[in-house]
RODO-165254 format. One line per field, with one value per residue: residue number from 0; residue in three letters; x, y, z of N, C-alpha, C in turn. Coordinates in pm, whole numbers. Layout:
N
num <- (NUM|...);
residuo <- (ALA|...);
nu <- (X|...);
nv <- (Y|...);
nw <- (Z|...);
cau <- (X|...);
cav <- (Y|...);
caw <- (Z|...);
cu <- (X|...);
cv <- (Y|...);
cw <- (Z|...);
REM end
This chain:
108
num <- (0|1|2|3|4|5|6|7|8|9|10|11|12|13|14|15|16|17|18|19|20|21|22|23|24|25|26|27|28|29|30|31|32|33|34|35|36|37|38|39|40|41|42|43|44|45|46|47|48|49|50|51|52|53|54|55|56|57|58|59|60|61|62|63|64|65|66|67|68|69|70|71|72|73|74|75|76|77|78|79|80|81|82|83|84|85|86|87|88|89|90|91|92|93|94|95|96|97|98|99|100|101|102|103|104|105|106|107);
residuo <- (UNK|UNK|UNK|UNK|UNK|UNK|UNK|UNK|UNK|UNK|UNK|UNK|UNK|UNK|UNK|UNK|UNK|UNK|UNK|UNK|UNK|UNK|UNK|UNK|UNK|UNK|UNK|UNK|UNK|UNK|UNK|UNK|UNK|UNK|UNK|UNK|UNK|UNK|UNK|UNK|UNK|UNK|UNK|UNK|UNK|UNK|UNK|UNK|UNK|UNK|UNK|UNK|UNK|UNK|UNK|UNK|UNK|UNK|UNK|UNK|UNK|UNK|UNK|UNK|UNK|UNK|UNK|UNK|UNK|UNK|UNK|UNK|UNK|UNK|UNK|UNK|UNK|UNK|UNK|UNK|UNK|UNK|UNK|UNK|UNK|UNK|UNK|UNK|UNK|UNK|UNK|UNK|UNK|UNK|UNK|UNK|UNK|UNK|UNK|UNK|UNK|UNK|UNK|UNK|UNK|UNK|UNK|UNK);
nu <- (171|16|-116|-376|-331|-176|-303|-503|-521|-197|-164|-326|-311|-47|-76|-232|-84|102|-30|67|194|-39|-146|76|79|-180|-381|-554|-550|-499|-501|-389|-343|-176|-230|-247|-369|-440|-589|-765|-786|-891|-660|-737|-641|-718|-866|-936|-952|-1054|-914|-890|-1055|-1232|-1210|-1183|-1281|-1445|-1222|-899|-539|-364|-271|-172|6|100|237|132|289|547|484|418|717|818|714|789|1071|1219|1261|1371|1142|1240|1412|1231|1033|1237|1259|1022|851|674|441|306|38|-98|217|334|616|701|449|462|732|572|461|595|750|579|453|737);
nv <- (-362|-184|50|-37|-299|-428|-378|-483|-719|-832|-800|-913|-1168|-1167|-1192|-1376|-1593|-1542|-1499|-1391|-1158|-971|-966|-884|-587|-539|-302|-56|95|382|392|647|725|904|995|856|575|553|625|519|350|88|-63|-298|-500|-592|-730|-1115|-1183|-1048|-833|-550|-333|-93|268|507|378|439|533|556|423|539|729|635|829|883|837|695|570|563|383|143|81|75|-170|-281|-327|-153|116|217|209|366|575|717|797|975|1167|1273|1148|964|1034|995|999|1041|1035|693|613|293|157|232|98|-195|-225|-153|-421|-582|-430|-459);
nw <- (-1589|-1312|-1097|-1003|-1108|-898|-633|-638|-714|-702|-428|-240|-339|-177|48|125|85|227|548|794|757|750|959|1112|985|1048|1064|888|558|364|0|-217|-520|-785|-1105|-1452|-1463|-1159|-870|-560|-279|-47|231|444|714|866|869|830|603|229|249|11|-112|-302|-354|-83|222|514|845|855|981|856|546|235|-5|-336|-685|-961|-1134|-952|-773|-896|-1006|-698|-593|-796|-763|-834|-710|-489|-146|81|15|-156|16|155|-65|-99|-262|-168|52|392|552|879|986|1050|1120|1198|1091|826|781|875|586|384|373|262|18|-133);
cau <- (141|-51|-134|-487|-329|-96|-348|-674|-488|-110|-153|-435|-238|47|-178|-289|42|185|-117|152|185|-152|-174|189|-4|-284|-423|-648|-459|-578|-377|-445|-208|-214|-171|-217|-375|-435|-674|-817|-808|-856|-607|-798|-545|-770|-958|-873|-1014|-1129|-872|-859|-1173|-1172|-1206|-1150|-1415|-1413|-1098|-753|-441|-261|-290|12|16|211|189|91|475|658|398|523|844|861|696|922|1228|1263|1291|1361|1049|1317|1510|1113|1004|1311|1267|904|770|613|366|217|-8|-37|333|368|710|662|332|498|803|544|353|715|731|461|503|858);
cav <- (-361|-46|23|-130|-495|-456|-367|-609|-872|-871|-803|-1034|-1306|-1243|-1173|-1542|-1673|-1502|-1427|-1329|-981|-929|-969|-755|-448|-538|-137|-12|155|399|428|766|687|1005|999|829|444|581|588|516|192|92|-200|-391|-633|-623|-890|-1260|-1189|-944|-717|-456|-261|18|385|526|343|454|559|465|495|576|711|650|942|848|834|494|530|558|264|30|125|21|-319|-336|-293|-68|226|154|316|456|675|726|906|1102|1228|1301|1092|892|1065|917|1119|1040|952|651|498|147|104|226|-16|-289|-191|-234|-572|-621|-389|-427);
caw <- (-1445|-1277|-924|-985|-1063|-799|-498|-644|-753|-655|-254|-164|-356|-112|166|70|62|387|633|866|697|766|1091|1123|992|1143|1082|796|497|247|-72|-323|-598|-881|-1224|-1531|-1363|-1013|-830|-444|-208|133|230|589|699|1029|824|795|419|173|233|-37|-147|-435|-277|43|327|669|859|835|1079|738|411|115|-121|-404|-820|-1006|-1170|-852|-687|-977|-951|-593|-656|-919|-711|-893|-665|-290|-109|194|-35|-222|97|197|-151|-88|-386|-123|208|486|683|955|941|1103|1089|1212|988|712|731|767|465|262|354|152|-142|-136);
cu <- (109|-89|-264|-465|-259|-191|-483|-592|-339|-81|-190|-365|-130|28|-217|-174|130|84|-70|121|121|-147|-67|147|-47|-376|-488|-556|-510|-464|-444|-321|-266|-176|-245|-317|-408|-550|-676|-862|-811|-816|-671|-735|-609|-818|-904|-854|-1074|-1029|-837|-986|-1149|-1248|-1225|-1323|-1357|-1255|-991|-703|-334|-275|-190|-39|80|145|189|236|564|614|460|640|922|833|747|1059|1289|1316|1278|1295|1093|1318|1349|1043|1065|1264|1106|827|676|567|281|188|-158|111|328|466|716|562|392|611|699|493|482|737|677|393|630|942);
cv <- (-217|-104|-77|-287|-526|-474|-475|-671|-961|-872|-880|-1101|-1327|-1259|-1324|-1603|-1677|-1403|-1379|-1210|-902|-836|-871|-660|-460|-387|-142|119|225|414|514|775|798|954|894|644|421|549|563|355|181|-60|-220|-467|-616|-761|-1027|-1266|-1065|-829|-609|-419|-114|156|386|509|345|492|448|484|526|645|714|735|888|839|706|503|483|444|115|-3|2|-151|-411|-386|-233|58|162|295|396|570|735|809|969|1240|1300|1249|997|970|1012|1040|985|972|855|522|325|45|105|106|-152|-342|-245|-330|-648|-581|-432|-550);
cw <- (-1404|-1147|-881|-995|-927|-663|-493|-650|-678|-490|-193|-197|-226|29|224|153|229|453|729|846|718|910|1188|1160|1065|1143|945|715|372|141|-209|-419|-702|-1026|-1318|-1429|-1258|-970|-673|-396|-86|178|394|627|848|973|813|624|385|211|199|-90|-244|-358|-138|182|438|728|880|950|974|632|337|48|-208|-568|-816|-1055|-1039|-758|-783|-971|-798|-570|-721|-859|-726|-823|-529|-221|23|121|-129|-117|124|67|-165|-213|-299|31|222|591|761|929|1053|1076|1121|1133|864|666|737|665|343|256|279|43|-159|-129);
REM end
């Protein structure tokens, strides 16, 4: 598992599953994951559909910073993405706390 199955394949599925989530966000999300697997995405949950696209299109009200380890990780359960930003393994610029918790909802 790498950030690329997780954001093509494993999001939309749950996107699918619980269009709620969507509609939560509701905001435009870029995600610049480093390392090793990484890579550039822009999550749309303005859309009914099609919500993830491969590099950064048009503006966000977000972007996640973060490595492809510590993105698995959190997916995983592995690492709880609170204690993943205090620690700064995880920035959001613009920080915005409310977006970000409901973005964990749906990695997490």
């Amino acid at each position: 598992m790498n950030s690329k199955d997780i954001i093509e394949s494993r999001i939309p599925s749950i996107l699918k599953e619980k269009p709620e989530l969507a509609k939560d966000i509701n905001a435009v999300i870029h995600f610049d994951i480093s390392g090793d697997n990484g890579g550039k995405w822009t999550l749309d949950c303005t859309k009914p559909e099609g919500w993830v696209s491969e590099g950064i299109n048009g503006a966000s009200k977000m972007t996640v910073y973060m490595s492809n380890e510590d993105f698995v990780k959190i997916t995983e359960k592995k690492l709880n993405s609170q204690m993943a930003a205090m620690q700064g393994k995880i920035k959001f610029k613009p920080m915005d706390m409310g977006l970000a918790m409901k973005l964990a909802k749906l990695l997490g």
